[in-house]
LOZABA-320006 format. One record per residue (C-alpha): residue in three letters; x, y, z. Coordinates in steps of 0.02 Angstrom, whole numbers, padded with zeros to 5 digits, always signed. Example, Ala and Ser with C-alpha at 12.3 -4.5 7.8 and 13.67 -1.06 7.14 Angstrom:
ALA+00615-00225+00390 SER+00684-00053+00357 
This chain:
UNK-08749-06598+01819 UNK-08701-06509+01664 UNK-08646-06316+01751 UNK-08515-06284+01877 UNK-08595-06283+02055 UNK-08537-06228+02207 UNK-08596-06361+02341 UNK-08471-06270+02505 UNK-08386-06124+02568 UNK-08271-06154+02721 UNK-08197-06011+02812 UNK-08064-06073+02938 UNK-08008-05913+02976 UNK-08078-05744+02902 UNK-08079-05594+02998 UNK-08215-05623+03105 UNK-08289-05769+03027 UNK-08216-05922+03138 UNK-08235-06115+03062 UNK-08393-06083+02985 UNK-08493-06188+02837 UNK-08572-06145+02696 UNK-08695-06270+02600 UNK-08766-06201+02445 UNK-08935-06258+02368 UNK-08912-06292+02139 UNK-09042-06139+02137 UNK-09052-05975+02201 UNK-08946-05924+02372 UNK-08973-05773+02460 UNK-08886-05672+02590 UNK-08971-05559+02675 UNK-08901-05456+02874 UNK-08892-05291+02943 UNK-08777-05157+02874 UNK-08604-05218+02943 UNK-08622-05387+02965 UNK-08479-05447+02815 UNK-08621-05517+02684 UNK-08502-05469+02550 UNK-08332-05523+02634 UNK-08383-05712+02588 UNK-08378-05659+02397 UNK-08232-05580+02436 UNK-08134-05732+02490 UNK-08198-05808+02311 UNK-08134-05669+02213 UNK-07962-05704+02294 UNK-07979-05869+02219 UNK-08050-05780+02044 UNK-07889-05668+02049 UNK-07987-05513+02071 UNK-07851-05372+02189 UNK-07797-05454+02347 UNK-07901-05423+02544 UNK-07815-05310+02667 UNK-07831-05447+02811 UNK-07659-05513+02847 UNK-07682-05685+02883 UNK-07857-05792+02830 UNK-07903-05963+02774 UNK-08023-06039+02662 UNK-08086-06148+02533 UNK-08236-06191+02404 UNK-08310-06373+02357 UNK-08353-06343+02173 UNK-08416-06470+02038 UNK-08322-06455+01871 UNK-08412-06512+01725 UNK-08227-06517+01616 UNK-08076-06593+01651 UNK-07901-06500+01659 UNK-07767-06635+01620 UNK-07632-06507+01617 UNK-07662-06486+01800 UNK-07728-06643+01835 UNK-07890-06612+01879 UNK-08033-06702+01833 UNK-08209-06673+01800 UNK-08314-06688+01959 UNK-08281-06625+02149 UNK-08139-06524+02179 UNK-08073-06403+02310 UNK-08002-06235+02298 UNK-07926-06159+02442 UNK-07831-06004+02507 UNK-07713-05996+02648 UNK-07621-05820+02671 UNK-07494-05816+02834 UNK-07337-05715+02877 UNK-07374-05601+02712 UNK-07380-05748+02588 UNK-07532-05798+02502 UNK-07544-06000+02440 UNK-07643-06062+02320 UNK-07690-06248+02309 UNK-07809-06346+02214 UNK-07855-06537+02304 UNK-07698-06521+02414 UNK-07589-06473+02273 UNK-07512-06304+02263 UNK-07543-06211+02123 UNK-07500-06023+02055 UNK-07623-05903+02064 UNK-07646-05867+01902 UNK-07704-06049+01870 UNK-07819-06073+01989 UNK-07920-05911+01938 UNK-07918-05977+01782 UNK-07966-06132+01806 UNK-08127-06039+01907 UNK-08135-05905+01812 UNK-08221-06012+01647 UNK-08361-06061+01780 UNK-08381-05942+01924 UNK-08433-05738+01870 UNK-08477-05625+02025 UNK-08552-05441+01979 UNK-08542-05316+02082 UNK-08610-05121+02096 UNK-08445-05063+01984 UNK-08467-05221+01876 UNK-08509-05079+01730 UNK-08322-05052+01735 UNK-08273-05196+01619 UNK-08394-05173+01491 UNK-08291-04986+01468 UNK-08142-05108+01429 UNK-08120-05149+01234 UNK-08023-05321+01275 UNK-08156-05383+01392 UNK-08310-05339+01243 UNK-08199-05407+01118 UNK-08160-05576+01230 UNK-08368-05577+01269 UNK-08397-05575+01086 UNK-08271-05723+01046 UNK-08320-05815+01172 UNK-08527-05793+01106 UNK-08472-05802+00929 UNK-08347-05976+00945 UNK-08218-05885+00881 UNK-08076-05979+00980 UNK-08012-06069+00795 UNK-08002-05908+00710 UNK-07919-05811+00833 UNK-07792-05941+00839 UNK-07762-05933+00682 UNK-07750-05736+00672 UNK-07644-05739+00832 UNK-07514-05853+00753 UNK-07488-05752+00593 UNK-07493-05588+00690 UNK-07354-05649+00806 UNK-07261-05706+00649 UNK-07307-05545+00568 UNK-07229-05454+00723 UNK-07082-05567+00691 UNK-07038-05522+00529 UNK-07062-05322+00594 UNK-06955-05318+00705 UNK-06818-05424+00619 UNK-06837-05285+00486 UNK-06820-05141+00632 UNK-06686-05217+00711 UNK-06600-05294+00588 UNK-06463-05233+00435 UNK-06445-05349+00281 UNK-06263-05287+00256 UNK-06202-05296+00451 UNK-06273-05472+00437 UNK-06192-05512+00274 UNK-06027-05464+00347 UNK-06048-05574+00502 UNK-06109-05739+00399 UNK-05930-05702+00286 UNK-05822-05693+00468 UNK-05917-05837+00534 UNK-05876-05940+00373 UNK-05694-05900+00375 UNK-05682-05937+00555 UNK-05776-06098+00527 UNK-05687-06161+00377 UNK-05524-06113+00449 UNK-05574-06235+00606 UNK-05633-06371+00491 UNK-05460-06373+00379 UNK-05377-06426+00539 UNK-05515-06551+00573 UNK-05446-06532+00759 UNK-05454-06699+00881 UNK-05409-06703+01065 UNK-05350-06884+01033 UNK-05255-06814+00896 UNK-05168-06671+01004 UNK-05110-06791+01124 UNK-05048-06917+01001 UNK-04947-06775+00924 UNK-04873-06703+01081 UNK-04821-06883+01123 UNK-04728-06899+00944 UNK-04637-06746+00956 UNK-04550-06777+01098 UNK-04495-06935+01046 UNK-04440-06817+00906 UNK-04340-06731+00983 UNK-04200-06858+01029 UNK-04202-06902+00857 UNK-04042-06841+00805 UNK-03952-06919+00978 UNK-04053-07101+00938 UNK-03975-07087+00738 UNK-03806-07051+00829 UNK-03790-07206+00927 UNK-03860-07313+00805 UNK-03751-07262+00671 UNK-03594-07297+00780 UNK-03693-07452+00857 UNK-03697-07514+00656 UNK-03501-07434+00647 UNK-03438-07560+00760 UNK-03557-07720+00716 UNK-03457-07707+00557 UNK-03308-07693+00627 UNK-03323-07858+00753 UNK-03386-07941+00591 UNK-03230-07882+00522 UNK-03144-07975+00672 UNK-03222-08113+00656 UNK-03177-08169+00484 UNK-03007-08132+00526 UNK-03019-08247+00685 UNK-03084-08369+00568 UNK-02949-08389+00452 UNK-02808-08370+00589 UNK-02865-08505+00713 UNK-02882-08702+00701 UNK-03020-08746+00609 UNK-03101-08837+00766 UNK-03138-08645+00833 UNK-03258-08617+00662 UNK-03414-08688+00720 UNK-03391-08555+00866 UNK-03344-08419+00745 UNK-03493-08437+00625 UNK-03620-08428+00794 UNK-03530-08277+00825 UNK-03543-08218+00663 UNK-03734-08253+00639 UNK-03742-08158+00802 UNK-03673-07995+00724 UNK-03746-08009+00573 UNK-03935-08015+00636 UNK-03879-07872+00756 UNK-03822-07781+00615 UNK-04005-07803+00518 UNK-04089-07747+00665 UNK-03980-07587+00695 UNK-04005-07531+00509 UNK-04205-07569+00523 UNK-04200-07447+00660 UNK-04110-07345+00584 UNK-04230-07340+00425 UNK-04397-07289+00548 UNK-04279-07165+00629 UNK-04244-07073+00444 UNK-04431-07113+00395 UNK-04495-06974+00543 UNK-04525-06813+00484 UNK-04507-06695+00636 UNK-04555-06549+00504 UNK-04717-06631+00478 UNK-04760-06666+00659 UNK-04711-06457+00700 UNK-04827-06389+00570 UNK-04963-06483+00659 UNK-04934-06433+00820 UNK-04927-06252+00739 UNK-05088-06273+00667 UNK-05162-06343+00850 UNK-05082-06185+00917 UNK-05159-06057+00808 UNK-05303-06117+00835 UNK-05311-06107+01016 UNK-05231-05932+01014 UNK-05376-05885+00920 UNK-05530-05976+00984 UNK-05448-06040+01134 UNK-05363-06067+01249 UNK-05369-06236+01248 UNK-05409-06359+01109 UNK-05582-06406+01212 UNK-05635-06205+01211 UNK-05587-06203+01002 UNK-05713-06355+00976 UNK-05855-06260+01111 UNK-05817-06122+01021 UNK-05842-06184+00845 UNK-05993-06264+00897 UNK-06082-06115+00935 UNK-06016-06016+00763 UNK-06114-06157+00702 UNK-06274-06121+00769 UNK-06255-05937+00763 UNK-06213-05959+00576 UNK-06369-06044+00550 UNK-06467-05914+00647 UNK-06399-05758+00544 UNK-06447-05868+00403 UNK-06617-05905+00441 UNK-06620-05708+00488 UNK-06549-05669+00330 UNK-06673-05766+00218 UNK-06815-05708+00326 UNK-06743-05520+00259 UNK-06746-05560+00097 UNK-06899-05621+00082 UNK-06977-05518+00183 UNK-07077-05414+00070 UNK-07170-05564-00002 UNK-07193-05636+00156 UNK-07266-05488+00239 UNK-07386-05461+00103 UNK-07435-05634+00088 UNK-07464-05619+00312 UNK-07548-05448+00270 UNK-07676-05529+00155 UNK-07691-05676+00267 UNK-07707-05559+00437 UNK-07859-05439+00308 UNK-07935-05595+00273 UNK-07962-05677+00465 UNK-07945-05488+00533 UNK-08142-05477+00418 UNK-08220-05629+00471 UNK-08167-05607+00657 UNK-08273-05441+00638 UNK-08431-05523+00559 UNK-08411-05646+00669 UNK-08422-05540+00814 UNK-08547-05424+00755 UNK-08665-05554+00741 UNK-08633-05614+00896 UNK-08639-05437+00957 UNK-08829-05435+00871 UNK-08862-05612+00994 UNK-08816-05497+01156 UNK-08918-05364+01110 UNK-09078-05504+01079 UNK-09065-05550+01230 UNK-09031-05372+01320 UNK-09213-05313+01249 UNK-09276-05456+01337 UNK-09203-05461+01497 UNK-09212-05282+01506 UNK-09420-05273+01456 UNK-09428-05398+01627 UNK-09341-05272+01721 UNK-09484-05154+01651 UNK-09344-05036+01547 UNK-09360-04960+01388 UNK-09168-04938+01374 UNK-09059-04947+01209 UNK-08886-05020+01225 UNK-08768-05042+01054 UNK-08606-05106+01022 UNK-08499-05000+00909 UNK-08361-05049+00831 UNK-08245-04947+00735 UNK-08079-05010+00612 UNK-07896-04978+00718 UNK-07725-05029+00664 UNK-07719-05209+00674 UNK-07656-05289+00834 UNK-07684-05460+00941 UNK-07877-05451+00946 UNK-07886-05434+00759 UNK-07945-05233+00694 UNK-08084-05199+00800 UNK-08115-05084+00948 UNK-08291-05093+01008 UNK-08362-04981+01137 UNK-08514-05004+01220 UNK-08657-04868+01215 UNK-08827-04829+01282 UNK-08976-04732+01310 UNK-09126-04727+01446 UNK-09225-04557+01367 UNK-09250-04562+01189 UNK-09221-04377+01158 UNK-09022-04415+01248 UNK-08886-04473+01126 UNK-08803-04659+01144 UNK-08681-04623+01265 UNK-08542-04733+01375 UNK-08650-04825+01497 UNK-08561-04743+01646 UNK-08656-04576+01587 UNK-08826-04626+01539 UNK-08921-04674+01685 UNK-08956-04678+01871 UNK-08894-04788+01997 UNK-09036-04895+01997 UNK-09057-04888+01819 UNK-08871-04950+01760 UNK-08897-05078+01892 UNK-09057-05161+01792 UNK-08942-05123+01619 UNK-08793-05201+01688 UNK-08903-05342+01752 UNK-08970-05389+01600 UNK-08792-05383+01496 UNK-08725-05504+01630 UNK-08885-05613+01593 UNK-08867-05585+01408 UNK-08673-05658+01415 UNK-08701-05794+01532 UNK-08628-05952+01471 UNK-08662-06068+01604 UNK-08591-06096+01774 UNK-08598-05989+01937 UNK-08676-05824+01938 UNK-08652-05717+02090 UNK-08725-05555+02135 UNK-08655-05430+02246 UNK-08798-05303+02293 UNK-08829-05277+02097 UNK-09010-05227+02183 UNK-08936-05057+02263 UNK-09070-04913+02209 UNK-09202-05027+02155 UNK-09360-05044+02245 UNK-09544-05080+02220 UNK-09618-05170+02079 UNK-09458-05143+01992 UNK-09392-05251+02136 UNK-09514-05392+02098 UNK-09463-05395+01926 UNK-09281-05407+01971 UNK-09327-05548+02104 UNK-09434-05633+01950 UNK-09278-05616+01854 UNK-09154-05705+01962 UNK-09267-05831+02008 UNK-09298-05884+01816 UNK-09096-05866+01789 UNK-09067-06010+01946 UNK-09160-06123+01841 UNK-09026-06140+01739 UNK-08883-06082+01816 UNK-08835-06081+02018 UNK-08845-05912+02076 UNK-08777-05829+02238 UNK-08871-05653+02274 UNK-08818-05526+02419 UNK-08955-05429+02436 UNK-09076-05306+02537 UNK-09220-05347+02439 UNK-09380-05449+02534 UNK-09448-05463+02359 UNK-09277-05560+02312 UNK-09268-05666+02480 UNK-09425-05718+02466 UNK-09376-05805+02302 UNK-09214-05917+02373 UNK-09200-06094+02362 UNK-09097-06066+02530 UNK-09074-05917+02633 UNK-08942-05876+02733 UNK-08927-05749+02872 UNK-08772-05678+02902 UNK-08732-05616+03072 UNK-08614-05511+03181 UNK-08594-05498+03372 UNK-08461-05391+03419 UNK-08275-05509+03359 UNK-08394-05650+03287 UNK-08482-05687+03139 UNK-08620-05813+03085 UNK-08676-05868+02909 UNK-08860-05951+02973 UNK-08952-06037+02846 UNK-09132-06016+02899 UNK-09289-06134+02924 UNK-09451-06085+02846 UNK-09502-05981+03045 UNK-09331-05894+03050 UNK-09348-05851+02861 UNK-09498-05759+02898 UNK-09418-05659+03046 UNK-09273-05608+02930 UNK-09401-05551+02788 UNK-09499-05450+02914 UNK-09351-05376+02974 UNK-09312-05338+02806 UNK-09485-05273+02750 UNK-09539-05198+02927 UNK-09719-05280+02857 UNK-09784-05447+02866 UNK-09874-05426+02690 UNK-09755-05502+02594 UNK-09757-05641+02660 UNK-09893-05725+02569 UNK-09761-05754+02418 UNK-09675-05900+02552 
């Protein structure tokens, strides 16, 4: 299996749709019922999923089986069978992919590369210049080069609006406070360790003239018992000098000890220890309050320094650089647009073809025309047409009949097909006849490559289905049938209100 395929619908709960199954055939499935009967509500609950405007039911349920032919690793989900469901209640809407909730936006994106439904407006968003110009990348590869573009034109933008909102001088003058500021932090080289230490030292400090006090008269009157001593010594006996000199050795030791003291005392420098804490405290009057808001506060004139310098060598280089983008930007900007114009010139191949099975003789062009550069590249391309040769090219909303921009809008969808599921809303509405037949011929041929879902009113179309599905109302119930070969039959003469065409089963 190479496409996306849709192998189940499952509506829990959707307006009057009660636990009811879906199975769809790889081919061509078609819905067929009487005026009323909700054919289209079951694309409606997978445009929900496809993120296209939100039901007015309050409260539904539902979910799709789909084979993936590509993996999604970002979302973890892997090639193969997956499920999609919706579950709205109490005025919130949840998204989940395999059990696993999931943002809208991601899950219509994720189904949005594989599932496409058209409807009878589906002529709207070929009027939209983004939606041509994404067709055309997408038929032309261009994913690489509109990378590329993208990321210059968002630096580009960059350098723009830095120039707009930006003033050389104003930012010259910051980077010159920020420097001071910076360099008047970093002369202190300030440590919270350090702080502490020095708080601790200065009020030791501070008894330092009370401490050099008593240890001056402690030293005053060591001397003075020395003093006593000798004169002991040479009074008493001399069995009393053995006792004496102890004594003496005493005094003197405690004497060398006083004056070592003494010599640390003298060696602090209070002055020194005060012009420190000063320098602490001007800092944190400035950047503070405290010592831990001056380093948070340093740290980020750091980084905002080297912001205003990257800013302020992005200004004054910004001429060169925005030439140099400018060339760059011309260059891609040129080969996006031959790039797309040839892919525009595939599209239209294909549009004669589908649209000379569909028995028209319509002309549909692309044109493009040179705006100011923006995201897309410098391209706006508008889609024109014509259905009477004497009529000009015109928008396609104004050039033909309901019936006839139905078979044109038709055979663009077929001519941009890349693969996947293709579902068609009533695309058939004012077509009839043989022109039916060659709509029906159309379709059928398409489900041979792709799967394709068709709502229709057409026999000629029903005829054609792989399966066929009935879908049916009584009163506050609904029924999606899929019919056997008899009931087909019934549904197509119902359909017809003749028998003839039934030959083509």
């Amino acid at each position: 299996m190479k496409t996306a395929e849709i192998f189940s619908l499952h509506l829990h709960d959707y307006l009057y749709f009660k636990d009811v199954d879906v199975y769809f055939s790889s081919g061509l499935n078609v819905f067929t019922g009487e005026t009323g009967a909700g054919k289209s509500l079951l694309l409606d609950v997978i445009g929900i999923l496809l993120g296209y405007g939100n039901t007015k039911i309050d409260n539904y349920s539902a979910e799709i089986v789909i084979h993936l032919p590509e993996s999604y690793p970002d979302y973890e989900i892997v090639e193969g069978e997956n499920v999609f469901s919706v579950l709205r209640k109490n005025g919130r809407t949840t998204f989940k992919i395999n059990g696993k909730v999931f943002p809208k936006n991601i899950v219509s994106k994720v189904l949005g590369n594989h599932i496409s439904i058209h409807r009878q407006n589906s002529h709207i968003k070929f009027l939209e210049p983004n939606f041509l110009l994404g067709v055309l990348d997408q038929i032309g590869d261009n994913k690489t080069l509109l990378r590329d573009f993208r990321k210059r034109y968002e630096e580009y933008k960059k350098i723009q609006e830095i120039l707009n909102s930006e003033n050389l001088e104003i930012l010259e003058k910051r980077k010159e406070d920020l420097e001071y500021q910076i360099n008047e932090i970093e002369a202190v080289k300030p440590d919270l360790q350090e702080e502490y230490e020095l708080n601790e030292k200065y009020q030791s400090a501070l008894n330092f003239q009370q401490l050099l006090a008593n240890f001056n008269e402690a030293l005053e009157t060591g001397q003075k018992i020395n003093e006593y001593l000798w004169n002991l010594k040479k009074i008493l006996p001399e069995k009393y000098t053995s006792f004496l000199d102890t004594a003496l050795d005493v005094v003197v030791t405690l004497n060398l000890e006083i004056e070592k003291e003494l010599s640390d005392i003298e060696e602090l420098d209070i002055t020194q220890i005060e012009e420190r804490i000063w320098a602490y405290n001007n800092l944190k009057r400035k950047y503070g309050p405290t010592l831990e808001d001056v380093l948070e506060n340093y740290s980020n004139m750091k980084k905002e320094y080297e912001n205003i310098m990257e800013r302020i060598e992005v200004l004054r280089n910004s001429e060169s650089k925005l030439m140099s983008l400018e060339k760059e930007l011309k260059d891609l900007g040129k080969k996006l647009t031959e790039k797309r114009k040839k892919a525009s010139e595939k599209i239209l191949k294909k549009f004669r073809n589908h649209l000379k099975d569909l028995s028209m003789t319509a002309k549909v062009d692309f044109i493009f025309k040179s705006i100011e550069m923006t995201g897309h590249g410098f391209d706006k391309v508008e889609l024109v047409g014509q259905t009477v040769k004497s009529q000009k090219m015109q928008p396609l909303r104004s050039i033909a009949s309901g019936g006839e921009l139905s078979r044109i809008m038709l055979a663009l969808e077929l001519s941009i097909a890349s693969g996947g599921v293709l579902i068609f809303d009533e695309v058939d509405t004012g077509i009839g006849g043989e022109t039916g037949n060659k709509l029906a011929e159309k379709l059928k041929e398409v489900s041979e490559n792709y799967q394709v879902i068709v709502v229709t009113h057409l026999p000629q179309v029903a005829v054609r289905a792989n399966k066929h599905f009935a879908v049916i109302r009584n009163e506050d119930s609904g029924e999606i049938k899929e019919l056997d070969e008899k009931e087909r039959k019934t549904e197509i003469k119902r359909m017809l209100g003749s028998e003839d065409v039934l030959n083509h089963i």
